[in-house]
N, C-alpha and C positions, 0 to 999 in steps of 0.2 A: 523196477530194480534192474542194474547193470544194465543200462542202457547202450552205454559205451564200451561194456566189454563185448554185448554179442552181436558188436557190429564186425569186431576180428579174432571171435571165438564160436565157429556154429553152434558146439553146444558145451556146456558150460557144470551140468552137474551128470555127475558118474556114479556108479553104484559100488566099484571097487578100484583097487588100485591097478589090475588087469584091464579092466574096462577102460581109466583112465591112459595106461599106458598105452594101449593099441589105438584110443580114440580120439583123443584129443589132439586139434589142429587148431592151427594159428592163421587166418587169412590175410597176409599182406598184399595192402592196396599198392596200386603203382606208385603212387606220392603218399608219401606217410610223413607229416609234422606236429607233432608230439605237442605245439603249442597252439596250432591250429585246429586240431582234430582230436583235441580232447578236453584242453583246457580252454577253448571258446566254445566248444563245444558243452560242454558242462553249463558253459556260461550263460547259450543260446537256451539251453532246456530248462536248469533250474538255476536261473542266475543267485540265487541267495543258499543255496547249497554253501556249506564249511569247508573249505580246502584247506586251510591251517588254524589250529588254535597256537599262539605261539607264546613262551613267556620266558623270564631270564631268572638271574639268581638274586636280583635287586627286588624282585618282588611285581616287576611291569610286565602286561598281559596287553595280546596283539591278536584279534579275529579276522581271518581273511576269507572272505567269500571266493568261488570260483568269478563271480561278476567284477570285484577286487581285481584279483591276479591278473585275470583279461585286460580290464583298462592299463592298466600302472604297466603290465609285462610291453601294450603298447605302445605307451609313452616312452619309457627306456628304449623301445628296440627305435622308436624315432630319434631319440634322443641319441644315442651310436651313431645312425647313421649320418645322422647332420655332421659329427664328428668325423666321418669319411669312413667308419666301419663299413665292410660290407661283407659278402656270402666270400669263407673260405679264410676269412683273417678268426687270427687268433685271441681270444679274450683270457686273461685269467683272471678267478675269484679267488680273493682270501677273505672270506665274510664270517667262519668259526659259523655257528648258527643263527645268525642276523633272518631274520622274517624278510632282509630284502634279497635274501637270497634267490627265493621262489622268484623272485620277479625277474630278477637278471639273468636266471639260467632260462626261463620260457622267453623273454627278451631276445636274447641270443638264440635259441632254437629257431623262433619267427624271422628272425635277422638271415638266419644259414651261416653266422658268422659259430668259430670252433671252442664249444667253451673248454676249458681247461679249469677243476677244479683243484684249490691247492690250498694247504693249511696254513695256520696262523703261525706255525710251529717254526717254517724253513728259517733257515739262517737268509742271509743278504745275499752267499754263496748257493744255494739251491735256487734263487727265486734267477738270478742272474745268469741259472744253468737249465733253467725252465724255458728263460724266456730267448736265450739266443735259439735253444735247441729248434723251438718250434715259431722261431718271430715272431711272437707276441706282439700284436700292434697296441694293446689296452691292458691295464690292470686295474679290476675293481678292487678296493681293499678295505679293511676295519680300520677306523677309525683311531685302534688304540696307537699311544704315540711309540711304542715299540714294533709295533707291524711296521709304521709307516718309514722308521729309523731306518729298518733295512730295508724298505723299499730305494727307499733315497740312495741309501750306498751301494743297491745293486745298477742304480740307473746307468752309471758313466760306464757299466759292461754290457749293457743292454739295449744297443745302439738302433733296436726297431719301435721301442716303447714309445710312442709318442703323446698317452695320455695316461696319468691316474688319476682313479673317480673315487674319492673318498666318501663312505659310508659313514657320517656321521651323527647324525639324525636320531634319538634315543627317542624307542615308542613311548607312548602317554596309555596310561590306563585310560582306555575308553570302551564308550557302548560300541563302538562302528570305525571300521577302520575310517584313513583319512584321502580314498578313493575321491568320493565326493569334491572334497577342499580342491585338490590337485587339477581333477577336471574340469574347474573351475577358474582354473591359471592362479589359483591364491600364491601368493607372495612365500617363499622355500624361508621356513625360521633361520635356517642354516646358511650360513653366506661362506663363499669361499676361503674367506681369507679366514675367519673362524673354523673350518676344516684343517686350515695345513698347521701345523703344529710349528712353531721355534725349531721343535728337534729334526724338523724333515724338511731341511729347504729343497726346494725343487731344481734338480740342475737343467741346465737344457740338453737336450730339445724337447724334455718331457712336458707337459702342464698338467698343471694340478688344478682339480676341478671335482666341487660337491656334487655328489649324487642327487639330492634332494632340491637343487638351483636347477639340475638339468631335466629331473622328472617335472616339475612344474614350469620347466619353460616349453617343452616337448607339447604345444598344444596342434601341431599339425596332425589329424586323421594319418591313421596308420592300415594301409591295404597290403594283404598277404599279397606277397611277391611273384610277377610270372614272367614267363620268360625265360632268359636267362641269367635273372635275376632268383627264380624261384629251385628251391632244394630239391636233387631228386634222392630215391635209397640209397644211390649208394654216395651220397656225397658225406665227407666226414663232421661226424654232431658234435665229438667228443672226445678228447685224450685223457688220460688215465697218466701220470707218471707212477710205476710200478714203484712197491715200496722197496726194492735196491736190497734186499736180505743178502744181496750177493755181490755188491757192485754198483755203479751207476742206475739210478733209475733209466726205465726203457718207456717210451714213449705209445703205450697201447689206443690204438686208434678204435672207435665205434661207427658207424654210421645211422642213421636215423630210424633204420630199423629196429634199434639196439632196445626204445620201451617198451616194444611190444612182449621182448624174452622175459621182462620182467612179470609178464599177467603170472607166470608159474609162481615167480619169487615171492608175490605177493597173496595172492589169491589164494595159490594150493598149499605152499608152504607154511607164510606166516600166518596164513585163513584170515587176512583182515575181511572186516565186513562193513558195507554199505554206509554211511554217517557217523559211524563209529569209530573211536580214536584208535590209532598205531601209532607206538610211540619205537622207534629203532636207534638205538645212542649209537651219535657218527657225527663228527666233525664232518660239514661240507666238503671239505679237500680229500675225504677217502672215497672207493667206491661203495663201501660199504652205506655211502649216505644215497646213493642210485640205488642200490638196492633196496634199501628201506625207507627213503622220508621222499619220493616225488613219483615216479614212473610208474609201475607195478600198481602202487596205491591210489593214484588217482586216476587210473584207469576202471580202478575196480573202484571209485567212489567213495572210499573211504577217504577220514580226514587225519591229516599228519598233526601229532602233534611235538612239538618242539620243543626242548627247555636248552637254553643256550645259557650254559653256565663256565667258568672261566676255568674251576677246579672241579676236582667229579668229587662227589658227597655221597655215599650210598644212602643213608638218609635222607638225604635231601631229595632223593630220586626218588624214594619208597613213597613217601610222603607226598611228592605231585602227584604215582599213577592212582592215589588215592582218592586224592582230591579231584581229578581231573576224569576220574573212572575212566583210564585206559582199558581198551577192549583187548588189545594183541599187542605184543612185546617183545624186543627181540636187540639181544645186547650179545656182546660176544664172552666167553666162557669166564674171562677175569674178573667182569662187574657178576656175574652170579655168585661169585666165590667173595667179593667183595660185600654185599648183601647180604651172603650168609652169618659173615662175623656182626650185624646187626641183628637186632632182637626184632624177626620179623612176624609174632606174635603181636607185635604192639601196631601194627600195622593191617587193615582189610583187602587184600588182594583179591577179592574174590570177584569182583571188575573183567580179570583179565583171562578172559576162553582159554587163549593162546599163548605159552610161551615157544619162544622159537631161539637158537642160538649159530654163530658163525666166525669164521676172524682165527679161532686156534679150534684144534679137535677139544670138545668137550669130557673131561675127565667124570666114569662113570661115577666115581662118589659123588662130585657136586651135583649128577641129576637124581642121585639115590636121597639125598640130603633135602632138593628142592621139593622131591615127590614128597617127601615124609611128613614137609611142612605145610605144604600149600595145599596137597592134594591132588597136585599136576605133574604132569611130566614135562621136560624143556624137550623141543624137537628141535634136532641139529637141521642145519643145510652146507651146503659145502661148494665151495669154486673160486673162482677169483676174479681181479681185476677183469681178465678176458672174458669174463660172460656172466652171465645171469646161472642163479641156484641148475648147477650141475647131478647134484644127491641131495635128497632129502625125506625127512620124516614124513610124508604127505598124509591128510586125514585119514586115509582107511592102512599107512602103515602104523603097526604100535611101537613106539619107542624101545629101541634097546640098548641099555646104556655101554658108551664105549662105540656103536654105531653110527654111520654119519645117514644110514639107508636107505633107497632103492633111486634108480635115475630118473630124471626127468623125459618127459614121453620128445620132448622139441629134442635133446642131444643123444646119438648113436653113442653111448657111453659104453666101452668094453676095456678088459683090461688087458693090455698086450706085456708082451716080452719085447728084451731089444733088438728084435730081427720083425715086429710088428704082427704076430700070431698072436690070436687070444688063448689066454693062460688056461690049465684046467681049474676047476672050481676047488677053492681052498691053496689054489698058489696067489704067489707075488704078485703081481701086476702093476704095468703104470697103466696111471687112469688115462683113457684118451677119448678125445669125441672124433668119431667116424661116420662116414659116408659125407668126408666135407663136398666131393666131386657130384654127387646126387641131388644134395638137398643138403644148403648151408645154412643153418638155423638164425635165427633172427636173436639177437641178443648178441651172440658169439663177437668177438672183435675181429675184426679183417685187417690187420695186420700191427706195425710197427710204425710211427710215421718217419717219412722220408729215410728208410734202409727196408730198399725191396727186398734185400739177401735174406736179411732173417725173417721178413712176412713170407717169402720161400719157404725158408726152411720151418717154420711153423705151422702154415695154414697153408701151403700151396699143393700139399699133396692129399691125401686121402685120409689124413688124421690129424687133426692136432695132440701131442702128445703133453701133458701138465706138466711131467715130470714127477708126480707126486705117486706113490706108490699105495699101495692095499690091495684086501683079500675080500673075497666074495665068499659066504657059507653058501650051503645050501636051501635055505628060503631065499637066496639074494638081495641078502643084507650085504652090504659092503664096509669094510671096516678101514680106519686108515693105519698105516705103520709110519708113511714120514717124506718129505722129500727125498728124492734117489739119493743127495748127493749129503744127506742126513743117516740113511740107513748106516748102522753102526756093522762092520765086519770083525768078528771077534774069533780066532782062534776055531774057525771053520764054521761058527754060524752066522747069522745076521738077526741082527739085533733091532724092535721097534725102539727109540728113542722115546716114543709119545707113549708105549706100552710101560716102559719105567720111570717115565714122570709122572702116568694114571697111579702107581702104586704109592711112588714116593708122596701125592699130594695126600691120599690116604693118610699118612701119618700125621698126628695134632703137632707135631713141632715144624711142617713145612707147610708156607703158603705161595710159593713162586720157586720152581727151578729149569733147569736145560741141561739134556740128557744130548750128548755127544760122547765121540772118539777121540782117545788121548794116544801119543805114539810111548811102547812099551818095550823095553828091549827085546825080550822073552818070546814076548807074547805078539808083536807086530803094533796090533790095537788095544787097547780095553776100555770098558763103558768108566765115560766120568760124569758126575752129575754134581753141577753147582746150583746150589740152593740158600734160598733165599730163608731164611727161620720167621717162624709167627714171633710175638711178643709173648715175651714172659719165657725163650727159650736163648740159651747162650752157647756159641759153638764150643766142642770139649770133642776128645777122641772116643769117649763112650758114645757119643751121639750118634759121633760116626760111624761105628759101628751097629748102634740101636739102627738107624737106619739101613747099612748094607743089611742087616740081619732080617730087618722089613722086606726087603728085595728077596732078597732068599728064600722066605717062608709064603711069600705070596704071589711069587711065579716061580720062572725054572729058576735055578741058583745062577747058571751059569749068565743070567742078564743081570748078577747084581752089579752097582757101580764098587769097584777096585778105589775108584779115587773119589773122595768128596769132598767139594769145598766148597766153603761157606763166604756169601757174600752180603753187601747190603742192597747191590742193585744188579740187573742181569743187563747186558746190551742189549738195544730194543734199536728199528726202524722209526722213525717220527710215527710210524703209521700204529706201532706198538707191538710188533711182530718183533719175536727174540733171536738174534744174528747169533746164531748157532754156526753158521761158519764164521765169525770172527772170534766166537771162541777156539776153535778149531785149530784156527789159523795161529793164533797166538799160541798155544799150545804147542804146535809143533816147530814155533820158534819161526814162524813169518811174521812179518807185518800187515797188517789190515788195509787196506785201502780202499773208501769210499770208490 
């Protein structure tokens, strides 16, 4: 057991979460490749080990062995390079949860070439502001003929793209994947010109080219690269475009260190265990799918499992961790809340050890709600794009709801003021990771790509600062209040936003809102809160006030929302994050600007 984790974890079980804090180290070897040295790895020990069970919402199921991943991950990354890929070019994936996901991102890892993961979601305008940013020489993409629509209309702005590799290929229920056939050089059912669709002609100087022609033409031996052909740490694995809550996406850079940060994400937080399913809902294009469906997890041996479905189904999710006996779980706060308005009596969860949650702060009702049903508590975790699980509920903390709780032992996590002093206990704080000048933790992102100014001002000094603000009690729980630039200033207090949406989801007639500042003559600011209404509730000005009056009676008065309005949809990021400055914005009579 964990074979592979205690080759960069000396030790590996702790007795409490003090023990764990003070003891736990991470051993980075000179050369660390994530494809090499874990997923061949796996391959060389127990080649018929599970690395994905994978299935879709059509009813088709996909098993991939770590012995799988290895070959086919080889074939692609030959398959690149024949194409003129090599260490340092940029790849982007739009694959939604396509099982060939696994293979193109370890591909590219063995490659040294930059994956770039990105959603099926963008417009023709994002994909064409992806790809100048960071020259993109490749883009793997789905199949579906609206992906491929705006890929085509981003090409004529996207003058480095010189190839896309269409993912067409629909798995077959079978006993075994189709490893075997491939390595074999069998004949690709999928032919080029059946990939490109009518609707996506190919302009030039792009070509268009199936995935499944090139994986099985790909039969040259593939040898890990040396030289100065081969990866070293600090060379970049992986960009991140930040979900833009505020503006343009930013360009978050990883280097090949970055799986290792994930052993905490996985291991301590989500407690996945050894051949047992982790199932983590995440479109490929978030980081959210790093953290939970590849790195972290298959270091620690456990197997990902997948449901790559078009629409989310709370049902229909209940229903696979059933079937599927998920062992460990972990969706972010809105699928729990979506879950709940199902009847999850009718369903056996008792499968699943662990829940875990991340993506927005967790409202205590939905974990008071989840415990009463299930008999579990959901353990939050909390961070971002820039790094692996920052806080979290770890096995020897006890959940407490409304808590995101205690730091991880890799990140100096403290909470300063804006002059960079840490706060006393029970004040404000932004969260910041410290002692980057001592010891730069492995996970952490190193900078911005190409604008050294802001990898400066981020990471060049002796903390990174989140910007995201909260309080510390005195067991060292840590609690969140909001982005800085969220905190509500009211009439000489300040206000948590996430504190008055925990209250307002409380009540049966609200199931989505966003707690902001509205400008007030009188008064400078005061809290507004737009909300979204359950079914079976109609906005009226009693409501609104049944609600302000909710606010009133179950915190201070002075944080109830003054204004509420009622919506049918909130503004959200692709990523699903609520642009709480572009209500803001609107509000005080700007205009929003991507």
């Amino acid at each position: 057991m964990d074979k592979i984790l205690k080759r960069y974890c000396p030790r590996i079980e702790f007795d409490s979460y003090e023990d764990f804090f003070t003891n736990f180290r991470i051993e980075v070897p000179e050369s660390f490749n994530f494809g090499y040295d874990v997923v061949d790895e796996w391959a060389r020990l127990e080649p018929q080990k599970r690395a994905l069970v994978w299935c879709d919402d059509t009813g088709l199921e996909k098993v991939l062995t770590f012995d799988d991943v290895s070959a086919l991950s080889d074939r692609f990354a030959r398959a690149l390079a024949d194409l003129g890929i090599v260490k340092g070019d940029a790849v982007l994936l739009m694959l939604r949860q396509r099982w060939e996901y696994w293979i193109c991102a370890v591909a590219l890892h063995k490659l040294g070439a930059i994956l770039i993961p990105a959603t099926t979601q963008l417009t023709s305008k994002d994909i064409g502001y992806r790809a100048r940013s960071a020259s993109v020489r490749a883009i793997v993409a789905h199949s579906d003929e609206k992906v491929l629509a705006k890929n085509a209309q981003a090409l004529p702005e996207s003058p480095s793209v010189e190839q896309v590799v269409i993912v067409a290929g629909a798995a077959t229920a079978t006993d075994g994947p189709p490893a075997a056939a491939a390595a074999a050089g069998a004949a690709p059912s999928v032919s080029t010109a059946d990939a490109v669709p009518t609707a996506a002609p190919a302009p030039a100087p792009a070509t268009w080219l199936a995935w499944e022609a090139l994986v099985a033409a790909a039969d040259e031996p593939w040898q890990r690269p040396s030289g100065e052909a081969a990866v070293s740490n600090d060379d970049i694995m992986l960009i991140y475009f930040t979900s833009g809550t505020t503006g343009l996406a930013k360009m978050c850079c990883h280097n090949f260190t970055h799986p290792l940060g994930h052993i905490i994400t996985a291991k301590y937080w989500q407690q996945v265990r050894e051949d047992r399913l982790h199932c983590t809902v995440s479109d490929s294009g978030w980081a959210k799918f790093g953290w939970g469906k590849i790195y972290g997890q298959w270091i620690a041996g456990a197997v990902i499992f997948a449901y790559d479905n078009v629409k989310f189904n709370a049902r229909e999710l209940l229903e696979r961790i059933q079937r599927y006996q998920v062992s460990t779980f972990c969706v972010p706060p809105t699928i729990y809340r979506f879950m709940l308005q199902e009847d999850l009596s009718a369903f056996d969860l008792s499968c699943v050890q662990s829940f875990a949650t991340a993506g927005e702060p967790l409202n205590a009702e939905v974990t008071r709600q989840w415990e009463r049903i299930t008999g579990k508590r959901i353990r939050e975790g909390f961070g971002q794009s820039e790094g692996p699980v920052l806080l979290a509920t770890f096995p020897w903390v006890e959940p407490r709801p409304g808590s995101m709780g205690k730091p991880s032992p890799l990140m100096g996590i403290q909470l300063l003021d804006e002059n960079g002093r840490v706060v006393a206990e029970g004040d404000e704080g932004s969260i910041c990771v410290t002692g980057l000048k001592e010891h730069y933790p492995p996970g952490l992102f190193v900078g911005y790509y190409r604008d050294p100014e802001r990898t400066a001002e981020a990471v060049g000094g002796e903390y990174y600062d989140l910007h995201d603000v909260a309080w510390r009690d005195p067991d060292g729980y840590y609690t969140f209040i909001g982005r800085s630039d969220d905190v509500i200033k009211c009439s000489g207090y300040r206000i948590s936003p996430f504190e008055v949406e925990s209250v307002l989801i409380e009540h049966p007639a609200v199931v989505e809102c966003a707690v902001t500042s509205a400008p007030d003559a009188k008064r400078g600011n005061v809290v507004k809160a737009t909300v979204i209404l359950a079914e079976g509730f109609t906005p009226s000005d009693e409501l609104r006030r049944q609600l302000q009056d909710h606010v009133k009676t179950t915190t201070a008065p002075y944080k109830y929302p003054r204004i509420v309005e009622f919506v049918t949809e909130l503004p959200k990021t692709i990523g699903g994050k609520i642009k709480r400055a572009k209500i803001r914005t609107e509000d005080e009579g700007g205009r929003w600007e991507e």
